[in-house]
N, C-alpha and C positions, 0 to 999 in steps of 0.2 A: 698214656692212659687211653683205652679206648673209652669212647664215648660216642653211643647209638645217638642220633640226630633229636629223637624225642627227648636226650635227658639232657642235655649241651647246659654247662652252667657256666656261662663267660662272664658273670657282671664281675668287673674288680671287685669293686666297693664291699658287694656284698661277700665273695669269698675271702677278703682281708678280715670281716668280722666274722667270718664260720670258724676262719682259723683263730682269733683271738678267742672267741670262745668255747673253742674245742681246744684248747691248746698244750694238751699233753701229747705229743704226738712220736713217731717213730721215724729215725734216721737212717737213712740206708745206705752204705756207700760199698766198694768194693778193695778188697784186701786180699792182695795172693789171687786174686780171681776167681776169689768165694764172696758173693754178698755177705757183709752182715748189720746186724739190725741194734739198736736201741730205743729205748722208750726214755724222752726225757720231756720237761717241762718247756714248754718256748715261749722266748721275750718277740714279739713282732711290731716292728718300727719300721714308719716310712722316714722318709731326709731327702728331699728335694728330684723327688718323684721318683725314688727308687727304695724297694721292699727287703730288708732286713730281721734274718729270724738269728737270734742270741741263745746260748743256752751254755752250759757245761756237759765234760764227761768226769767221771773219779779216773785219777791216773792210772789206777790200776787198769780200765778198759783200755783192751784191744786194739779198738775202735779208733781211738784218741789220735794213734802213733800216726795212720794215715789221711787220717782226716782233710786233710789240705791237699794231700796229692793229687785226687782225683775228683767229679762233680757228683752231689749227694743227692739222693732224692728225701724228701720229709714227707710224711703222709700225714695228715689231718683226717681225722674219720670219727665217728661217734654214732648219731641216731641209725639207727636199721633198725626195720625189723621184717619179719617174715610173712610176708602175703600169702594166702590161702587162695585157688582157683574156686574155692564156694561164693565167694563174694562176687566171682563174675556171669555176665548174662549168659555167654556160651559152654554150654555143658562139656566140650572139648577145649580144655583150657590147663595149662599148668601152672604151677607152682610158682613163685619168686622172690625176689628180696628185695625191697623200697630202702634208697640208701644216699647219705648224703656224706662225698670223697674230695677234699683240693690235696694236690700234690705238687710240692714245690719242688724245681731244680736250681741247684747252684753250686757253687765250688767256696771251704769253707775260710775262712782266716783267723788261725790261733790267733788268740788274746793272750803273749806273753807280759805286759805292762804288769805289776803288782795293782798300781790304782787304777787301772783301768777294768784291771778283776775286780775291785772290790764295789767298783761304780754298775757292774753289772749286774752282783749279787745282792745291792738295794735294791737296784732295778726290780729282781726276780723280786724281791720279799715286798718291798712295795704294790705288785701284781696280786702276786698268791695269799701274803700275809700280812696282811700292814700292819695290825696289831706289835709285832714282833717286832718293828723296826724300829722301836723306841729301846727295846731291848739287846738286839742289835748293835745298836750305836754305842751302845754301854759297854760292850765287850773288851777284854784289851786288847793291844795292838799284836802281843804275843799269839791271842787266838786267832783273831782273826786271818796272823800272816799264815798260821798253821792249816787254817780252812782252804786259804787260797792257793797253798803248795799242792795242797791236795787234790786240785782240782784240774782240766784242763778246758779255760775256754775257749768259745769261739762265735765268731758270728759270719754269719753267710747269707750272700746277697742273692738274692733270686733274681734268676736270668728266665726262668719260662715258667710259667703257672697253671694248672689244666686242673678242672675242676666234674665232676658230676652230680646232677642232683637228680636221684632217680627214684621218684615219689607218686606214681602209678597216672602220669601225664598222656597216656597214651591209651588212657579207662576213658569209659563214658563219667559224665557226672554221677550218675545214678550208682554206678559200680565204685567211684572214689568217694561219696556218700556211705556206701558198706562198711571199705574199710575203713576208712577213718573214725567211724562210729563203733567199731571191731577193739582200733585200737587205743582204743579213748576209755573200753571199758576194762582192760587190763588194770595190774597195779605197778606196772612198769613204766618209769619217766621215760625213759628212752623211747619207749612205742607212741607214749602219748606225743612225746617230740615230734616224728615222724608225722604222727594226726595232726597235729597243728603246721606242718608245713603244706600237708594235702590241702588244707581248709583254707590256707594262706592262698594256694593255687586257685582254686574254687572261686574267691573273692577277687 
């Protein structure tokens, strides 16, 4: 990832919780010497100071067959939004985009076990839905083995972590006052996110 000196986001702590709570994210590994991509849900778990992301594919993906062969990249991404040069003092100024990115590397390890599948898939519902895991638990054993054929997991340990947090640190206050005030009056959560990171700065 490149990352300009003014947007450097190295704190762990904090990008273990960007990614827990952005955590629908995108996998990217390489196959045939074509990238490709999916969007799945992630489980992120530390174990004795090392970072762990969980998730599944449907067997039908592509994706699945080499997954282990080679090292993936995960993107984490969410708030952006699009800064306007009206908000700055110099009249010779362009355009940009205030954005908050961690990208994880690792190389992945199917989950062939049956209960080890199924200990993942609380996991997930636990996270996403816990409502449902009383429901869940009810199912019988015939469905559930059915869910877990269907699935391919995996979990992958991260070996290198690079993060960016690029939320307009390189403004005067007076100019990160604009926008953050800009995008506070939209009716987009995502922008207003972005403003509360600025103001977070500011403080």
């Amino acid at each position: 990832m490149y990352v300009p000196k003014h947007f450097q986001f190295e704190d762990y702590t904090e990008q273990v919780e960007f990614m827990k709570e952005y955590s629908f994210a995108t996998i990217v590994s390489i196959k045939n010497n074509i990238p490709i991509a999916t969007q799945l849900p992630f489980q992120i778990n530390e174990h004795a100071d090392k970072l762990f992301l969980s998730s599944h594919f449907a067997v039908a993906n592509e994706q699945a067959s080499g997954i282990a062969d080679s090292a993936s990249l995960v993107i984490f991404s969410e708030p952006h939004a699009y800064i306007s040069p009206m908000h700055y003092d110099k009249e010779e100024s362009v355009p940009t985009w205030d954005y908050i990115a961690v990208h994880a590397y690792g190389t992945a390890r199917i989950i062939d076990n049956e209960d080890e599948k199924k200990v993942m898939l609380e996991q997930m519902i636990k996270t996403y839905d816990s409502a449902y895991l009383n429901q869940w638990q009810g199912l019988s054993d015939r469905f559930k083995k059915g869910m877990t054929r269907g699935i391919v997991a995996f979990e992958l340990e991260v070996t290198d972590l690079q993060g960016q947090k690029k939320i307009s640190q390189n403004k005067a206050p007076a100019e990160r006052e604009r926008i953050a005030t800009h995008l506070e009056k939209g009716g987009n959560s995502v922008e207003k996110s972005i403003a509360k990171s600025i103001r977070n700065l500011q403080s």
